[in-house]
C-alpha positions as a Markdown table, in Angstrom:
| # | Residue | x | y | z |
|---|---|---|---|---|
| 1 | Unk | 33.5 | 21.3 | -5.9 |
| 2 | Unk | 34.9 | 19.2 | -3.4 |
| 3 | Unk | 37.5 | 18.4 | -5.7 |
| 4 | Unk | 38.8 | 22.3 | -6.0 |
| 5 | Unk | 38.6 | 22.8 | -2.1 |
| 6 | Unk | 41.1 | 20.3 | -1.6 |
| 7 | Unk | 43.2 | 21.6 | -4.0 |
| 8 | Unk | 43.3 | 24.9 | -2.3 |
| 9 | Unk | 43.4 | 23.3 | 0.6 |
| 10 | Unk | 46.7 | 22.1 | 0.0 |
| 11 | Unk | 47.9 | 24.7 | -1.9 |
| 12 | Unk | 47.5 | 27.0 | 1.2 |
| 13 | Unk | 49.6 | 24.3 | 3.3 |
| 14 | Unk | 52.0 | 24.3 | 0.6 |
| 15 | Unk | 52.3 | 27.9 | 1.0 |
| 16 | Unk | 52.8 | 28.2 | 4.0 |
| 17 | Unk | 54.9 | 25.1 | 4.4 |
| 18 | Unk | 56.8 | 27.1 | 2.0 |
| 19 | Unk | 56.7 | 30.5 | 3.7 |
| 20 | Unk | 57.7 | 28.8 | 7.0 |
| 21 | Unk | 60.7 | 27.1 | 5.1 |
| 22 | Unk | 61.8 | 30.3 | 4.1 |
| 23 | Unk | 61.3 | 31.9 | 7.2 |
| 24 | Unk | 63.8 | 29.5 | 9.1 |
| 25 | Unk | 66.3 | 30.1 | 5.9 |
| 26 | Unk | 65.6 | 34.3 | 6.3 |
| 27 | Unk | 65.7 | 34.0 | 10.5 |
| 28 | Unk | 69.2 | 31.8 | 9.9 |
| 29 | Unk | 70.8 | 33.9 | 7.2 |
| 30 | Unk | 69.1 | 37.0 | 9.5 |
| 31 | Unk | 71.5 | 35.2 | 12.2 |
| 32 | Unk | 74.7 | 35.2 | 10.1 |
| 33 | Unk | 74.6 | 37.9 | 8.2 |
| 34 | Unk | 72.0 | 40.6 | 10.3 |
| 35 | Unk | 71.0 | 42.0 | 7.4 |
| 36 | Unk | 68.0 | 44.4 | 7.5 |
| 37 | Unk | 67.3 | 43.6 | 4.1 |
| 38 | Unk | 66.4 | 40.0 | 5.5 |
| 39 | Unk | 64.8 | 41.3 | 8.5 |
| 40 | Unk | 62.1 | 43.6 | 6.3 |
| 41 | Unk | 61.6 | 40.3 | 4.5 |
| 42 | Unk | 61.1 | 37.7 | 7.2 |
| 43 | Unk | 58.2 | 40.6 | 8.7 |
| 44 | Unk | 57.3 | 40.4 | 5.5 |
| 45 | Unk | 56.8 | 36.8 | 5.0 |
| 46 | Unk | 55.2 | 36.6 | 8.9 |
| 47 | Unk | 52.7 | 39.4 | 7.8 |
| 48 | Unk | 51.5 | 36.7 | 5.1 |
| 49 | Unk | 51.5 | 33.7 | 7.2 |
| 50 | Unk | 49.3 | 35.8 | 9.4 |
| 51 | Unk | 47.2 | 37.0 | 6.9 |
| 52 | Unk | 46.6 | 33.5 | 5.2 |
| 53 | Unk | 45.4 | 31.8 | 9.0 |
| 54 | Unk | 42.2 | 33.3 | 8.9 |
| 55 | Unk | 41.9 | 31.9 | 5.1 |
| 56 | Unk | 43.0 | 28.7 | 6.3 |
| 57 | Unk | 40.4 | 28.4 | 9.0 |
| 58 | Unk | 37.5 | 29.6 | 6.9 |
| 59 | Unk | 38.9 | 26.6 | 4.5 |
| 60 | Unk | 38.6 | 24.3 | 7.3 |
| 61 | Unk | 35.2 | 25.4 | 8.4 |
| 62 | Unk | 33.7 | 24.9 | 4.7 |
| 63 | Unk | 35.5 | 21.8 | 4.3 |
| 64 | Unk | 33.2 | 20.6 | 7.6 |
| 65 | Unk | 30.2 | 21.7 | 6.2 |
| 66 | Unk | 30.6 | 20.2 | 3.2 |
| 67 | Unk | 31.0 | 17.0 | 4.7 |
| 68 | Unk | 27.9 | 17.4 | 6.6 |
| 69 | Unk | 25.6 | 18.3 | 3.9 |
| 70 | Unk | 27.4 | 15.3 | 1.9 |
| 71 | Unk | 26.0 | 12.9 | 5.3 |
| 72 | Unk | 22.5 | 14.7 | 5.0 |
| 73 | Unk | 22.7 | 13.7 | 1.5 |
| 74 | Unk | 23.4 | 10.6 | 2.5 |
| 75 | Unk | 20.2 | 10.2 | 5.0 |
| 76 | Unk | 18.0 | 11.8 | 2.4 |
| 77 | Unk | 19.1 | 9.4 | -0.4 |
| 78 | Unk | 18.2 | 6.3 | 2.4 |
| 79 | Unk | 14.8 | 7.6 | 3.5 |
| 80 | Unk | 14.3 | 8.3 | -0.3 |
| 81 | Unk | 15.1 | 4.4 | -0.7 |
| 82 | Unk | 12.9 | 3.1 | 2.3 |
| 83 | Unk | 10.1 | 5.0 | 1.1 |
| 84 | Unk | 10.1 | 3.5 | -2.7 |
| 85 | Unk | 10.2 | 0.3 | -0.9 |
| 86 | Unk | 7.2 | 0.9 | 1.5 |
| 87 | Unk | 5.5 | 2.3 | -1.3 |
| 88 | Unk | 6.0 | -0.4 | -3.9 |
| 89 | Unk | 4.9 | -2.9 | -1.1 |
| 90 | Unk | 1.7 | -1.1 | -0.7 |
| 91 | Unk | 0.8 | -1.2 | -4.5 |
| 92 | Unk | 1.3 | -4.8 | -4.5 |
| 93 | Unk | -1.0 | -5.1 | -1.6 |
| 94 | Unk | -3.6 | -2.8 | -3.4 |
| 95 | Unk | -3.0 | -5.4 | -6.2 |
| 96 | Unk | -3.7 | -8.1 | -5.1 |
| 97 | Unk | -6.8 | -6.9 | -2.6 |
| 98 | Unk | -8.5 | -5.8 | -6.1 |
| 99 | Unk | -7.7 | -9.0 | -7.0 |
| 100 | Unk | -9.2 | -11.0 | -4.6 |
| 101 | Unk | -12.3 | -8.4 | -4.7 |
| 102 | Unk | -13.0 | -9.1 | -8.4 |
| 103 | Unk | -12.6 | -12.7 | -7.8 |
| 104 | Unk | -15.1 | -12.8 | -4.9 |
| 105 | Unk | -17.9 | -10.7 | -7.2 |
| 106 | Unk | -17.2 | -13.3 | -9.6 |
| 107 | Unk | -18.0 | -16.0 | -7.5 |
| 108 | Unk | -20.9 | -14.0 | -6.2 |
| 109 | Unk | -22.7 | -13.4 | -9.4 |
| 110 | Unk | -22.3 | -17.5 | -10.0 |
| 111 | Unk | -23.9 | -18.0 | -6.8 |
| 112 | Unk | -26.7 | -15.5 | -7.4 |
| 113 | Unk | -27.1 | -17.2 | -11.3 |
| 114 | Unk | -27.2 | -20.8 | -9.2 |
| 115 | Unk | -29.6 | -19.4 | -6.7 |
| 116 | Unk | -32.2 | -17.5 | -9.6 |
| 117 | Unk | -32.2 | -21.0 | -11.3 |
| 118 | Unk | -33.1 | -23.0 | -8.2 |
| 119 | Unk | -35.7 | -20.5 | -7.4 |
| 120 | Unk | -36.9 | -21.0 | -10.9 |
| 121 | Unk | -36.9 | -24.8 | -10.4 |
| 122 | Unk | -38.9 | -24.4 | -7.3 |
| 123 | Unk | -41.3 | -22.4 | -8.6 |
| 124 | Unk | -42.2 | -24.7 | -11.7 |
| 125 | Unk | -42.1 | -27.7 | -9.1 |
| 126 | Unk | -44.5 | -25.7 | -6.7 |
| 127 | Unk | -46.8 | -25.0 | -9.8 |
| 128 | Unk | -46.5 | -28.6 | -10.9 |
| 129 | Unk | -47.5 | -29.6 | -7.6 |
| 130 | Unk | -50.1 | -27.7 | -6.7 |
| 131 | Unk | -51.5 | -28.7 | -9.8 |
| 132 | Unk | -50.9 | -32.5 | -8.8 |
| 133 | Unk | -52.1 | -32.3 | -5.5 |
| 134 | Unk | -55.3 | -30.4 | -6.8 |
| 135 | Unk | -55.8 | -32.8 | -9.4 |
| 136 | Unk | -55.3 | -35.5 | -6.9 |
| 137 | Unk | -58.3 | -34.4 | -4.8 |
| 138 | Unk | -60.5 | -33.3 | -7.7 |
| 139 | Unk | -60.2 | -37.2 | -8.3 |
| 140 | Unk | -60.3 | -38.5 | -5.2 |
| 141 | Unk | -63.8 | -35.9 | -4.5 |
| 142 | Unk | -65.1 | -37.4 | -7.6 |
| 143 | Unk | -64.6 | -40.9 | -7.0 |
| 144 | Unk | -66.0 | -40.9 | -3.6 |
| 145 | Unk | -68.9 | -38.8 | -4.4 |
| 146 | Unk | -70.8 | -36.7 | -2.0 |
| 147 | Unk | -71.6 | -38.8 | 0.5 |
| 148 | Unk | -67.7 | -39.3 | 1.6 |
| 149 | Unk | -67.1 | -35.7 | 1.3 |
| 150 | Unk | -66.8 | -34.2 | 4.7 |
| 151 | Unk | -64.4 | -37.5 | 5.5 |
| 152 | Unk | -62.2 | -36.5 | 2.1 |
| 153 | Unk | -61.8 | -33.2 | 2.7 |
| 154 | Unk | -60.3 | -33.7 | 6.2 |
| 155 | Unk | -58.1 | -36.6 | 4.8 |
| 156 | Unk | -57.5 | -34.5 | 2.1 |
| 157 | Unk | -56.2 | -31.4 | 4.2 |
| 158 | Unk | -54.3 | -33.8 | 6.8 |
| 159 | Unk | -52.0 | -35.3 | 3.3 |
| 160 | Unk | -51.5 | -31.8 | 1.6 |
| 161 | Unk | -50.9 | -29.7 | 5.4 |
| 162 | Unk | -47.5 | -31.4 | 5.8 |
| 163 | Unk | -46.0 | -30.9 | 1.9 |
| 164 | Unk | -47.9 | -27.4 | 1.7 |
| 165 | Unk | -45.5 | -26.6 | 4.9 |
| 166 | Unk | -42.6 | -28.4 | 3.1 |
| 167 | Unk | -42.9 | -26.3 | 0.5 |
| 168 | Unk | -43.4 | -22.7 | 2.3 |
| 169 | Unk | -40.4 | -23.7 | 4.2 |
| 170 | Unk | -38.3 | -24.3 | 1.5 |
| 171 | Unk | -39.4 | -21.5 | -0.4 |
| 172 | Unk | -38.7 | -19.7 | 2.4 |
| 173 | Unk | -35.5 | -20.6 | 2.3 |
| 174 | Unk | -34.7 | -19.9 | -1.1 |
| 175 | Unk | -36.0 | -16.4 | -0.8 |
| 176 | Unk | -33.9 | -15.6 | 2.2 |
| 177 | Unk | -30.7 | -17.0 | 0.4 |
| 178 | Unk | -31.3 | -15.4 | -2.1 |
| 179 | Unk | -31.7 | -11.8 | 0.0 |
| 180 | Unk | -28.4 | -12.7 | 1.5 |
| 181 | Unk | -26.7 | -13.3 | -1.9 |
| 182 | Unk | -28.1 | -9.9 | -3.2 |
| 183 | Unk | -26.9 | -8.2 | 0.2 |
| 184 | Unk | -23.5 | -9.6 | -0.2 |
| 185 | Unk | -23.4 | -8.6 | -4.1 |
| 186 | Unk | -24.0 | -5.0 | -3.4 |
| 187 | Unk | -22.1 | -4.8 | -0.1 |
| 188 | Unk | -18.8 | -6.4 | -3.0 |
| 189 | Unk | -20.1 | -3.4 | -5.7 |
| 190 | Unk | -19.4 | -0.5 | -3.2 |
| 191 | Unk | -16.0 | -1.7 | -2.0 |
| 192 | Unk | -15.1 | -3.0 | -5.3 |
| 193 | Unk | -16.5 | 1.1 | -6.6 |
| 194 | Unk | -14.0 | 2.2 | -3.6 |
């Protein structure tokens, strides 16, 4: 398109390059010779320049707005660009937060595995000793018979008060771990679902 207003473009400055050149040549032989014939043609050929201005102007004007719809091309084509860039940078970023997400519910479901078999452990240890300690003063009651039993039962109570409070602690411990570990594994679900 812009192609075929140029070309008219200078065609109409051809013309009336052409027109004027022709003028000067009518107005001189007009001079020498004072022919009307040559008169009625230079009015003629000054009716046409006259007639093609306003062409030439319009010509002018579309050739403007041509070239300002070619520089809001332009504008659209570089926003166009900056936002394919923004946007590709965001997807990376999405990447590689869902990345790290499924990498920290990984990790989490280890830990909770860990945690379920130390809380296993303890358990059977608990149960074993409980059953030692019991056995312990079943044997010790025995041995000293009835007479020492009021002394055993104290003594008894004094060496199991100190591991019974070992052990509640550190089952204690395990249990709130392992609340935290659960907390944290849903808390990873629902953003990970997001």
């Amino acid at each position: 398109m812009m192609d075929s207003i140029l070309f008219l473009y200078f065609s109409l400055g051809l013309a009336l390059g052409l027109l004027l050149a022709l003028a000067v040549y009518v107005f001189g032989a007009l001079k020498r010779a004072r022919l009307p014939f040559l008169e009625e043609k230079l009015t003629k050929l000054t009716a046409e320049l006259q007639r093609l201005a306003p062409v030439e102007a319009e010509l002018k004007a579309a050739t403007a707005r041509l070239e300002e719809r070619t520089q809001q091309n332009q504008a659209l084509e570089e926003e166009k660009t900056a936002f394919i860039f923004n946007k590709e940078r965001q997807e990376k970023e999405l990447r590689h937060l869902r990345e790290s997400l499924q990498e920290g519910a990984i990790r989490l479901a280890g830990e909770k595995e860990k945690l379920a078999e130390q809380k296993e452990l303890l358990t059977n240890a608990e149960a074993r000793l409980g059953e030692s300690f019991t056995n312990l003063a079943q044997k010790i009651l025995e041995e000293k018979g009835s007479k020492f039993q009021k002394s055993h039962s104290e003594n008894l109570e004094k060496l199991l008060n100190p591991f019974q409070k070992d052990l509640e602690g550190f089952k204690k411990k395990v249990e709130e771990i392992h609340e935290k570990e659960a907390k944290e594994l849903h808390l990873l679900k629902a953003l990970n679902q997001k």
